[in-house]
N, C-alpha and C positions, 0 to 999 in steps of 0.2 A: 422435470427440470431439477437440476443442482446447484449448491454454491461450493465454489471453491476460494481459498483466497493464497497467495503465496507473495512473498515480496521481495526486493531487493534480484532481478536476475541479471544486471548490470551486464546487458548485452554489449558487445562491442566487433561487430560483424565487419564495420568497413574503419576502425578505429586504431585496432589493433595496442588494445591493451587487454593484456592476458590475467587474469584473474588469479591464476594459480599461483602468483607470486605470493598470495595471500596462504597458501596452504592446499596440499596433494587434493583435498576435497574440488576442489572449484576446477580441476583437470578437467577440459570439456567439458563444464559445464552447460553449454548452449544444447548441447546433443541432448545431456540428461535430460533437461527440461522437457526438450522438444518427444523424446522417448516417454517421461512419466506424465506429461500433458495429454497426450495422443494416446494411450493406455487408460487414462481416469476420464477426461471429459468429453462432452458428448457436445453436437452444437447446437443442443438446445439449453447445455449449462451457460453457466456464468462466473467469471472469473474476478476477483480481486489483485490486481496486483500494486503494490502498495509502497511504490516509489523505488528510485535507483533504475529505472526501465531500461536504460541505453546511459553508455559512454557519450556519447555525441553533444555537440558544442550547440549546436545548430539541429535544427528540424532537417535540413536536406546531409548532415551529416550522421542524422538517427533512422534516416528513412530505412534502409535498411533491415536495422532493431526492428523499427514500426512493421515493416511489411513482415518479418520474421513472425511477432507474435498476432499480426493480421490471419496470417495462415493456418495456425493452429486453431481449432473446433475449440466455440462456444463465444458468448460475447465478453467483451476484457471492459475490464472497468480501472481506469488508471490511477494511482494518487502521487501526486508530485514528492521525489526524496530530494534532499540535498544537492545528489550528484546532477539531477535531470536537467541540465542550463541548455538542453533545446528548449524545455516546455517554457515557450511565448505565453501570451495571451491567449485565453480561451478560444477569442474570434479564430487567430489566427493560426491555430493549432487545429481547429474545427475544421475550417479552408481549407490548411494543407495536407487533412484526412479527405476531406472530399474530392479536393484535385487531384490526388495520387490513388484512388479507386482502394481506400481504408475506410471499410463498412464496419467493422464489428471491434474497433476501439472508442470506449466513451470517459469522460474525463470527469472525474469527483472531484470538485471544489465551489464552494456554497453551494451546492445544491447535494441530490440524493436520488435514491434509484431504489425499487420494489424489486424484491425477488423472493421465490417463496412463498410471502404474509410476512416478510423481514424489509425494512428500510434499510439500506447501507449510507450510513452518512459518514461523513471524515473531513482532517484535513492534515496537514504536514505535520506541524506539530515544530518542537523545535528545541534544539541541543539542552543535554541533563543539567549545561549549569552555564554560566558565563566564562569561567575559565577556561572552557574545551568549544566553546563559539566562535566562530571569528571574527577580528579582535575589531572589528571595523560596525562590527552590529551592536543594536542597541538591544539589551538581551530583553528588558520587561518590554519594551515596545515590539516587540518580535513576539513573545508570548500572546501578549493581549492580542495582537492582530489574528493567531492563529486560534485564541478564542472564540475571537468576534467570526473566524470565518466557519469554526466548528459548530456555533450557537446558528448562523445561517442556513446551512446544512438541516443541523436539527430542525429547525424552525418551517422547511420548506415539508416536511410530512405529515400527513393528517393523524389529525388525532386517533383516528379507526383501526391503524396498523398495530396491531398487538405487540411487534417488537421493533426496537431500533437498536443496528449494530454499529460499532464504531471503527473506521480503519484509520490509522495514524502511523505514518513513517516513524518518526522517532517516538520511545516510548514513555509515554506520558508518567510511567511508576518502572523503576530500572532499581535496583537494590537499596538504597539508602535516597534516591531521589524520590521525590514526588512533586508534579506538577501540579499546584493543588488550583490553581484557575481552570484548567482540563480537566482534575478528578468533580471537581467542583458541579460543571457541566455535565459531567456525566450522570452526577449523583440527582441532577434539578430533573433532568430527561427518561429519569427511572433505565438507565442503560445498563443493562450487566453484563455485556460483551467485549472486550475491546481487543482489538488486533492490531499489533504492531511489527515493525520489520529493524535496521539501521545496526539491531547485533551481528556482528559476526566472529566468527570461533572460536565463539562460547558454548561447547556442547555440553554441559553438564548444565546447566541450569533447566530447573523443570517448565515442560511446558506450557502448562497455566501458573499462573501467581492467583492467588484471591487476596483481595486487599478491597477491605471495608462492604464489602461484599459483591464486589464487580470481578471478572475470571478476566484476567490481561492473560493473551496468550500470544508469545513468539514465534510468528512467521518470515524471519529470513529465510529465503532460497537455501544459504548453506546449513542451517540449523537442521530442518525439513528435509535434508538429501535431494532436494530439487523435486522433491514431490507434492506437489499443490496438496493443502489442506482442505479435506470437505467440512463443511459448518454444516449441523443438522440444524432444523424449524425449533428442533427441540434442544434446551441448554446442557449439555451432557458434561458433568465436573466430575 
């Protein structure tokens, strides 16, 4: 078995919003994916994918998305991004994978999932600052709550797992930001992994950051040429 993780592939199959207005990169995107997906994983791996899933407004407007990355080999592990305004409630997101015959998508938020001898734990996470959040949110109340749901998370693994990874939609250390309630949790949880997604093209920036001694490393879809990233057991800087 393998870990992959990749983020941001902001499907939009029955939405019709085209990507590429963003940049020649995101041209058929859905193909790439589905090409370097089906080339790298096997379905006894395991995928990250780490918010931004689908365009879609509604769960019966994402279904689509859903059955798309249903199909591809391996099991998907989801984390809610910004854009996601199908993802309901866990019950009801649970439901409307069981009623529509979606077996091998499962959804990260307070809780965590074994893969490897690795914990995957995460949570959304939330805009670099107040001024670029929207304007209608409360920005510390928004942070703490995506503490309290990443301290959750963490808190659901046994102590026995030798490591715990962190996946985060937005990133919690982004050039002059640092969210230091998240770096904070990291550092109480002995975590030195963390995986985020919410850039996009920004291709010069390197792919791991180290700061204070945890390796933040950039997985958006566009950053990665739409090729899932494998995580080794072992931390490779």
């Amino acid at each position: 078995m393998a870990l992959f993780t990749l983020s941001d592939t902001h499907l939009s199959l029955t939405t019709g919003k085209p990507m590429d207005i963003f940049g020649a990169r995101w041209r058929g995107h859905d193909r790439k994916i589905e090409t370097e997906w089906n080339r790298l994983v096997k379905a006894e791996d395991t995928v990250v994918v780490g918010g931004d899933v689908s365009w879609g407004i509604s769960l019966e407007e994402a279904r689509e998305d859903l059955f798309f990355l249903d199909r591809l080999p391996g099991k998907k592990i989801l984390l809610k991004g910004n854009h996601d305004y199908w993802w309901s409630t866990q019950k009801k997101v649970t439901d409307f994978f069981a009623a529509n015959g979606i077996g091998s998508l499962f959804l990260l938020q307070n809780n965590s999932y074994l893969c490897e001898g690795m914990a995957l734990c995460g949570t959304r996470g939330w805009y670099s600052d107040a001024s670029n959040a929207p304007e209608e949110s409360d920005y510390r109340k928004i942070v703490a709550r995506e503490a309290a749901r990443l301290k959750l998370s963490l808190d659901s693994v046994s102590d026995h797992v030798p490591e715990k990874l962190v996946f985060m939609h937005f990133p919690p250390l982004f050039e002059n930001y640092i969210c230091r309630p998240l770096i904070d949790l990291l550092h109480e949880y002995r975590v030195t992994r963390c995986y985020f997604g919410h850039i996009h093209g920004v291709y010069a920036l390197p792919p791991v950051t180290l700061f204070e001694g945890i390796a933040f490393h950039l997985v958006s879809a566009d950053y990665l040429n739409f090729i899932p990233l494998p995580i080794s057991p072992t931390p490779d800087r």
